[in-house]
SEBANU-551802 format. One record per residue (C-alpha): y, z, x; residue number from 1. Coordinates in steps of 0.02 Angstrom, whole numbers, always signed. Layout:
<rs>
Y:Z:X:NUM
...
</rs>
This chain:
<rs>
+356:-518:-754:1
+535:-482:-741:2
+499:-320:-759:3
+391:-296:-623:4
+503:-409:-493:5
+662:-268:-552:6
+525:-125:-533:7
+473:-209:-349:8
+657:-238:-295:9
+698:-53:-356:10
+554:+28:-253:11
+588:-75:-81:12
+793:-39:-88:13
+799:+137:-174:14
+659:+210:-67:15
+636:+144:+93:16
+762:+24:+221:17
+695:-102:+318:18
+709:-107:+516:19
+621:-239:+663:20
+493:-167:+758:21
+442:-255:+942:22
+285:-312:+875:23
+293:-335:+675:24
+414:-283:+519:25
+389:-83:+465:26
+455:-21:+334:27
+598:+153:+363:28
+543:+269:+245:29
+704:+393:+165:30
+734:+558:+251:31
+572:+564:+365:32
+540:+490:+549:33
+390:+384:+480:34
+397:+196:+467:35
+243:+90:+356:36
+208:-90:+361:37
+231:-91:+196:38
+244:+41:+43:39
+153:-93:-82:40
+10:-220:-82:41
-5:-359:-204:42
-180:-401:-183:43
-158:-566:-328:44
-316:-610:-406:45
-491:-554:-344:46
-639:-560:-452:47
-725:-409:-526:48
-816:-289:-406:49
-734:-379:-252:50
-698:-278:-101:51
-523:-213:-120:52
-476:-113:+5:53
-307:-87:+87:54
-249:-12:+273:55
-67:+36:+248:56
-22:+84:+431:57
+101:+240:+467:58
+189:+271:+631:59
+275:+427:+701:60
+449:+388:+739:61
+484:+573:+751:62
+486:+704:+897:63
+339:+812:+820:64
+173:+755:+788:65
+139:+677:+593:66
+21:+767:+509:67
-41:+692:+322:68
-87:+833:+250:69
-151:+747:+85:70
-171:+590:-11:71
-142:+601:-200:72
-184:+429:-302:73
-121:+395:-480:74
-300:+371:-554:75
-471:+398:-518:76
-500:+212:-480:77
-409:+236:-320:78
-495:+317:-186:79
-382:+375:-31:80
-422:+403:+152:81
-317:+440:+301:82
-298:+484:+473:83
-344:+681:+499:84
-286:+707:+661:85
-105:+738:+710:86
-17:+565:+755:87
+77:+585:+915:88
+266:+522:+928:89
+265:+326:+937:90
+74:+315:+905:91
+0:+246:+715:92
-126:+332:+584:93
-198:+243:+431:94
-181:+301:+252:95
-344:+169:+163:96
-331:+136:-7:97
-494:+75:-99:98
-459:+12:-284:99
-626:+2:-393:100
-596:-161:-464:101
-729:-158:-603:102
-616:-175:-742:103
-538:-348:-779:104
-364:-349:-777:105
-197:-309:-704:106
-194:-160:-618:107
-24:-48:-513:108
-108:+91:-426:109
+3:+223:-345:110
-42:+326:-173:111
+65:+471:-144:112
+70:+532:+64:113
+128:+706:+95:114
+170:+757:+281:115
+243:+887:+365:116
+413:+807:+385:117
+470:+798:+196:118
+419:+875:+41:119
+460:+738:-58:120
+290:+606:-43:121
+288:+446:+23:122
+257:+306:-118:123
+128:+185:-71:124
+69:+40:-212:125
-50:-64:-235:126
-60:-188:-368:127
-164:-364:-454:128
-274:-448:-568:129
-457:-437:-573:130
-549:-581:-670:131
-719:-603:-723:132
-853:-610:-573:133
-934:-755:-685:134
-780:-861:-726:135
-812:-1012:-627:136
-593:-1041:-642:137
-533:-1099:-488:138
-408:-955:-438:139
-271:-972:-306:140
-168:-842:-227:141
-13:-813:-340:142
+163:-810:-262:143
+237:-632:-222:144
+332:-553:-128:145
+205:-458:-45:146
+131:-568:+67:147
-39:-564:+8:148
-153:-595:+158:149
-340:-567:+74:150
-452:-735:+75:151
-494:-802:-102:152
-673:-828:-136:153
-726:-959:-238:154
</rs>
């Protein structure tokens, strides 16, 4: 666990810097005009075969238009889909992450995001715990520092 909180911390101050927006917190990403509402996702416990499926929001803070010219995902368990279209200067696209969660147990799924204003990708995670779909435990949402915002079905 302590390993993971280092890893977390590590990610959120070596890769990205964190600025107010008017309407909600985004997330500055290093050396490109493009600001997330948030580079990882900490889904907690859902139960085998759930829905898990996560909208990580981009938005063009440069002059040009953002293209995402591809979506690269650290497993085949991840499937990625974005925003095709060029994203105009202030406006938002959608990078959607889909996790199969038919394996039980913990799972940190990376998304890599490559635009035209870096070569380097933007990091994008998404991580929990699946548990058996016929556990009748009761599960709560675990504390992190993620936010976690997906309803627990019991």
């Amino acid at each position: 666990m302590k390993t993971f909180i280092a890893l977390t911390a590590f990610l959120l101050i070596g890769s990205a810097v964190f600025c107010q927006d008017a309407d909600s917190k985004w997330v500055s990403i290093k050396n490109q005009p493009v600001f997330v509402n948030t580079v990882a996702k900490d889904f907690g416990f859902i139960r085998q075969n759930e829905k898990t499926v996560f909208k990580f929001k981009l938005k063009n803070g440069g002059n040009q238009p953002l293209l995402i010219w591809h979506v690269s995902t650290s497993c085949g368990c991840t499937l990625p889909t974005w925003t095709e279209k060029p994203i105009k200067k202030g406006k938002e696209g959608i990078v959607k992450i889909k996790y199969d969660s038919s394996e039980i147990g913990e799972f940190n799924k990376s998304a890599f995001v490559y635009t035209n204003f870096a070569d380097k990708p933007i990091k994008l995670t998404i991580t929990g715990t699946v548990i058996d779909s016929k556990s009748n435990t009761q599960i709560t949402k675990r504390n992190t520092n993620f936010n976690s915002n997906i309803p627990i079905k019991h």
